[in-house]
C-alpha positions as CSV (number, residue, x, y, z in Angstrom):
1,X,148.8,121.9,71.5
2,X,148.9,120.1,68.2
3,X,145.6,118.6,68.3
4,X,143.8,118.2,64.9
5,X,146.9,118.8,62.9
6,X,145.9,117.1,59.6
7,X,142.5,118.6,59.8
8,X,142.4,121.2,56.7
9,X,141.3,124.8,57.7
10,X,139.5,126.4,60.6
11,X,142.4,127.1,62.7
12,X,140.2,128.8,65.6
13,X,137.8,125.8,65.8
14,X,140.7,123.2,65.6
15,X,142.6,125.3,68.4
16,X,139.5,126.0,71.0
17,X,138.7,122.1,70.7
18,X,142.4,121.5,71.6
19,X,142.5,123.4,74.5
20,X,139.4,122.0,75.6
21,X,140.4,118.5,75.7
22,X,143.8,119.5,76.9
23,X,141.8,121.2,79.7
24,X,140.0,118.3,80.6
25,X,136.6,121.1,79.8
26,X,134.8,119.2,76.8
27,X,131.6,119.7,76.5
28,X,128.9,116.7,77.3
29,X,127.9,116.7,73.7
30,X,129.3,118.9,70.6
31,X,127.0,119.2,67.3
32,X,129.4,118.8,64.4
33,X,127.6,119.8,60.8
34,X,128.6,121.1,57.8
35,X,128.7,120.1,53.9
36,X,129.9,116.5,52.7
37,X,133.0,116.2,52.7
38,X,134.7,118.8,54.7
39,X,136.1,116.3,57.2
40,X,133.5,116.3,60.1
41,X,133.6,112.4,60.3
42,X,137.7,112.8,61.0
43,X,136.9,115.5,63.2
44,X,134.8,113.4,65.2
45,X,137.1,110.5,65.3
46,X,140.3,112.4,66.3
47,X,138.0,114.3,69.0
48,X,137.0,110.5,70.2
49,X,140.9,109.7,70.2
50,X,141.9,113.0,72.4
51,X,139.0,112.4,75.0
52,X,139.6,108.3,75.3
53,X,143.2,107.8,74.8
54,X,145.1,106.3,77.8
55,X,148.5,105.5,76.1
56,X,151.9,106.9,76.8
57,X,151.6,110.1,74.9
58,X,148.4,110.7,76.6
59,X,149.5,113.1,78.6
60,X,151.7,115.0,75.8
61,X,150.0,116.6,73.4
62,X,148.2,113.4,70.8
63,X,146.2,110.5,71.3
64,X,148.8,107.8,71.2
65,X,146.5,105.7,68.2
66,X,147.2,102.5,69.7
67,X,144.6,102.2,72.6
């Protein structure tokens, strides 16, 4: 999956999120902390965009980002 892909770092957290979405397995809630600035606000958005998206490419492999 290519989920997450301009997310800096932390390939095994970027690649077990992927998979979960992909699996249609995310967890009811998800606690995302860390130090300003190391992108958890993108993560969070991009995670929103893989769970919600319903466009075209919805069932490749990336939120579309028009829906």
């Amino acid at each position: 999956m290519r989920f997450f892909e301009d997310i800096v770092g932390n390939e095994d957290l970027r690649r077990r999120v992927g998979e979960a979405v992909s699996a249609g397995r995310f967890p009811h809630a998800v606690i995302i902390e860390g130090q300003d600035g190391i992108g958890k606000n993108l993560m969070a958005r991009q995670i929103a965009a893989a769970l919600l998206c319903t466009g075209a490419e919805a069932a490749g492999t990336l939120p579309c980002g028009r829906c």
